[in-house]
C-alpha positions in Angstrom: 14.9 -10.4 7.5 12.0 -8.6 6.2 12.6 -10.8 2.2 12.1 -13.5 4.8 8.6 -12.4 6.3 7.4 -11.6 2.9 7.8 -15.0 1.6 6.4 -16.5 4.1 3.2 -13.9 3.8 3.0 -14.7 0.4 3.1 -18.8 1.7 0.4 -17.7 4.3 -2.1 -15.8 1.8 -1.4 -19.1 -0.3 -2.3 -21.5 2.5 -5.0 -19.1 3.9 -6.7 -19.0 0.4 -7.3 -22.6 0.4 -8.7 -22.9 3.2 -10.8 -20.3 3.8 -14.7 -20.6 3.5 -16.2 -17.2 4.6 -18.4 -14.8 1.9 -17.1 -11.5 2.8 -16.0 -8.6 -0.2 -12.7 -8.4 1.4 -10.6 -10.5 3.7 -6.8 -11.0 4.8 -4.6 -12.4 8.0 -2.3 -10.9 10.7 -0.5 -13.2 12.9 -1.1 -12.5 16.2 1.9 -12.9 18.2 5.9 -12.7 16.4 7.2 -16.1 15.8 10.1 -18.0 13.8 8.0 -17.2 10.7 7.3 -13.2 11.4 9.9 -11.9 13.4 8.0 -8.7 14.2 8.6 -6.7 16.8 5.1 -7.6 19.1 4.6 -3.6 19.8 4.5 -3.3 16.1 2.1 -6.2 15.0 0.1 -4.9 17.7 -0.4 -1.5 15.8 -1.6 -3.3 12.4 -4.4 -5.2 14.7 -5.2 -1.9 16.3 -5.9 -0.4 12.6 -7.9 -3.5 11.7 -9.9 -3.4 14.8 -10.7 0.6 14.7 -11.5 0.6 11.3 -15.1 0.0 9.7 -14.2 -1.8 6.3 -13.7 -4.7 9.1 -17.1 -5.8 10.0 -16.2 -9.3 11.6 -13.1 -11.1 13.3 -11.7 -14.1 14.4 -8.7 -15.9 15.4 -7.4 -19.0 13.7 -4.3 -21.3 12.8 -3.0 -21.3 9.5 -0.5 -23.8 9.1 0.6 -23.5 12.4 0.4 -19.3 12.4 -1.6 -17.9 15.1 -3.5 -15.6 13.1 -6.8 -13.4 13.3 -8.7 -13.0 10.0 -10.4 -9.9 9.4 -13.3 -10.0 7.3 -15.0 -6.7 5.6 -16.7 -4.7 3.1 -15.4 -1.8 0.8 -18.1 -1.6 -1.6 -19.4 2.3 -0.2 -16.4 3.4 -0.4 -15.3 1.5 -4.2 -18.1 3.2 -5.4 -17.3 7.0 -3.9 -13.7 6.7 -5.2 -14.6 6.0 -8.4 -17.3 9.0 -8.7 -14.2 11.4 -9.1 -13.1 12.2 -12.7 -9.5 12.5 -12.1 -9.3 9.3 -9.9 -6.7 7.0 -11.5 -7.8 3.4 -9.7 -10.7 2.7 -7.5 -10.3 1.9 -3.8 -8.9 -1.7 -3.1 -6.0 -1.5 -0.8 -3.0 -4.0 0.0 -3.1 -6.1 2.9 -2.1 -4.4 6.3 0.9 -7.0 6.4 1.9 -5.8 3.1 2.0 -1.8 4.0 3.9 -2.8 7.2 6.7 -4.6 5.3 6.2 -1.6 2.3 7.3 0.9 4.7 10.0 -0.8 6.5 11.4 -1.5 3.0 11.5 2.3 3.0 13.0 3.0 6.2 15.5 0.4 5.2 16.4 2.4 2.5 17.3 5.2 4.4 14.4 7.4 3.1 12.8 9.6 6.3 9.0 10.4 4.6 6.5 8.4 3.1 4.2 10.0 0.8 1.0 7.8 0.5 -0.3 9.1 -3.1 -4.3 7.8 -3.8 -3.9 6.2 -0.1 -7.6 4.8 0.7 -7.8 4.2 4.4 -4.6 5.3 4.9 -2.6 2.5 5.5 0.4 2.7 4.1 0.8 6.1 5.7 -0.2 4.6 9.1 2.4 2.1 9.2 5.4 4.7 7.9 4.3 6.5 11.4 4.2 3.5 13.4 7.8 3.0 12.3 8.8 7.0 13.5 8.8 8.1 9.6 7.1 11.2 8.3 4.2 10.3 6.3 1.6 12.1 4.2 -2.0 10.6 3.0 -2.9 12.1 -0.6 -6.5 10.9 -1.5 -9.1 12.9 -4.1 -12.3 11.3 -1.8 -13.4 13.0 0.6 -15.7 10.0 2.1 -12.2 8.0 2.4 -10.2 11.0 3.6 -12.9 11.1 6.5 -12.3 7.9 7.3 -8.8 8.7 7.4 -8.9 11.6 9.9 -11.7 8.7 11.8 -8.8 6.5 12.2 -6.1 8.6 13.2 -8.3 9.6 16.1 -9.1 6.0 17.2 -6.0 5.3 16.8 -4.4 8.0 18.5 -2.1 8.5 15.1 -2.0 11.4 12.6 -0.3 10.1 9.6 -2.1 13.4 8.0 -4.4 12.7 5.5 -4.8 15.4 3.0 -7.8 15.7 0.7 -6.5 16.9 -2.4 -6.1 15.8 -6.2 -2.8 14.7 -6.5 -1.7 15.1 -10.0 -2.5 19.0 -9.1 -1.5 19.1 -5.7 2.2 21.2 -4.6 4.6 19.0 -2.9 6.6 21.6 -2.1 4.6 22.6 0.6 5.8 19.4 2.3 9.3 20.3 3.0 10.2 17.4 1.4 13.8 16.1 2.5 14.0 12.6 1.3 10.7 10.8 0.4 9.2 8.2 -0.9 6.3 8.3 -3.2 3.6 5.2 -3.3 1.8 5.4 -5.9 -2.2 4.1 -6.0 -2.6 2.6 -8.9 -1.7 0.3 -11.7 0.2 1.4 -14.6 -2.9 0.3 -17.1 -5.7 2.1 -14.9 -4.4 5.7 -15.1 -1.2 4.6 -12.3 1.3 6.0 -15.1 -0.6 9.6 -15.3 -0.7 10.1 -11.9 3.1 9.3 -11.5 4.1 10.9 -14.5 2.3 14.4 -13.1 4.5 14.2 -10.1 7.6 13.3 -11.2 7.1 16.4 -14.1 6.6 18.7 -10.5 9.3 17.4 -8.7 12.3 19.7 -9.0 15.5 18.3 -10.3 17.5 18.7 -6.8 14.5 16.6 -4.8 14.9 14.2 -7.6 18.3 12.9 -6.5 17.1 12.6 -2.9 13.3 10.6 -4.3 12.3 7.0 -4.6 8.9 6.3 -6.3 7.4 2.6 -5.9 4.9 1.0 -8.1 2.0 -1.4 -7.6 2.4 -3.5 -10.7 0.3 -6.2 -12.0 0.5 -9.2 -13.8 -2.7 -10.2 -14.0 -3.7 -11.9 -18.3 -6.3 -9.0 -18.0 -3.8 -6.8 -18.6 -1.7 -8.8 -21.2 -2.4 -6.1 -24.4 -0.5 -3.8 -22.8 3.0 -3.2 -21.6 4.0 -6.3 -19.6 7.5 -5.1 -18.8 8.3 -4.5 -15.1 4.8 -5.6 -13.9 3.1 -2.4 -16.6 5.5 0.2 -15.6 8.7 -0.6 -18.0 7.8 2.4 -20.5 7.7 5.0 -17.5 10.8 4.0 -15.9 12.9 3.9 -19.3 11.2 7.7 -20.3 12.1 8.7 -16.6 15.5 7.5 -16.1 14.5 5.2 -13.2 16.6 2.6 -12.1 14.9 -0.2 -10.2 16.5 -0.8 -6.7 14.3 -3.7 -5.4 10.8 -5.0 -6.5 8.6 -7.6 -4.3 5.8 -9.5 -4.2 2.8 -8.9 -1.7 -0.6 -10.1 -1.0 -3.5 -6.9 -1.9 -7.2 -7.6 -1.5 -7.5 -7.3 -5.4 -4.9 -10.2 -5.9 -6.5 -12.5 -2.9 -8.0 -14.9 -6.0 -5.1 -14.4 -8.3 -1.8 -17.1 -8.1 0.4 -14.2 -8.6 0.4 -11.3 -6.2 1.0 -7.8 -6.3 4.3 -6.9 -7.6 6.0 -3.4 -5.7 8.7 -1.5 -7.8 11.3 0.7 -6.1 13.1 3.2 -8.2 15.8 5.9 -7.7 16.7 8.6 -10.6 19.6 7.5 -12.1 
């Protein structure tokens, strides 16, 4: 079920890309009611309009049909917070998250998996952490910024749910205080930004026992601009042979820095062999 919704997200980014006309820094599309195409529980894409609609990046709205799809486009502007994210030595990729969409089917990939906390390393807005609470997982919001982090704890209030943003660097930061049982790691940032550093830092902290019980998923590009590096496994092919990963499903989804590129953002999950 959810292979089918993201193909047919990826088919609506497509369709939505050629035909939309706006100016805004950022935009993307959530249906608005669950159909044939997104067979989504309504409570639930209810929940990703309500972040949208609480949250400032969104300046603008408006509802629309995209080849057939009831959807509402939400139209906004990240560039304040781009520019604090990147101020931060240690930060491995500036601010630029995935489409809502995208962290909705991200963390129902995880549940599906069987994994019972979401750990939302470099998280931004919080998104991804957001839906794993939606979906009744335990979730954690890592983020170095404390102008995003604020804007974190701003939506879990309008939205009436803590998915607990922490302000912390997280190559330094002690997991173990989590109480981690079974998690799954999202890490922030492409391989050829700094993405590998941060994800080698924590798998180097995790002890071996938490290991067995870990799955760590990559945001992988492959994007020409990063065609001098390693291509393998969307950039992250080196780490996962050092590591011992094995790769247990990878997908495509639509992010706001892929909205102009043909290929979307390629997700990795890995286990510890």
């Amino acid at each position: 079920m959810i292979e089918t919704i993201s193909k047919n997200l990826l088919k609506l980014k497509k369709d939505f890309r050629h035909v939309y006309s706006g100016s805004s820094h950022i935009q993307e599309v959530i249906p608005v009611t669950k159909s044939n195409l997104f067979q989504i529980d309504q409570n639930q894409l209810d929940t990703l309009h309500t972040f949208a609609s609480k949250n400032p990046i969104y300046y603008d709205s408006y509802e629309t049909k995209i080849n057939e799809v009831n959807c509402i486009v939400y139209e906004g502007d990240i560039n304040k917070y781009w520019l604090s994210s990147i101020s931060h030595g240690t930060s491995h990729q500036p601010f630029s998250p995935t489409w809502i969409l995208s962290a909705y089917i991200l963390t129902t990939i995880a549940r599906e998996l069987n994994y019972s906390e979401v750990i939302d390393v470099g998280s931004g807005d919080g998104r991804i952490a957001y839906c794993a609470k939606t979906l009744d997982l335990d979730s954690h919001a890592i983020e170095i910024d404390d102008m995003l982090v604020g804007l974190q704890e701003s939506l879990c209030n309008l939205t009436n749910t803590n998915f607990h943003p922490i302000c912390a660097d997280a190559v330094n930061f002690d997991y173990s205080s989590l109480q981690l049982q079974k998690p799954v790691f999202f890490i922030g940032g492409l391989a050829q930004m700094g993405g590998d550093i941060l994800a080698t830092n924590i798998i180097e902290n995790l002890d071996s026992e938490l290991k067995q019980k870990t799955c760590m998923v990559f945001a992988g590009s492959h994007s020409e601009k990063y065609s001098l590096g390693d291509l393998s496994d969307a950039g992250w092919g080196e780490l996962i042979e050092k590591h011992h990963l094995k790769i247990v499903k990878s997908i495509f989804l639509p992010t706001v820095w892929s909205f102009n590129q043909t290929v979307d953002t390629s997700y990795i999950f890995t286990e510890f062999a």
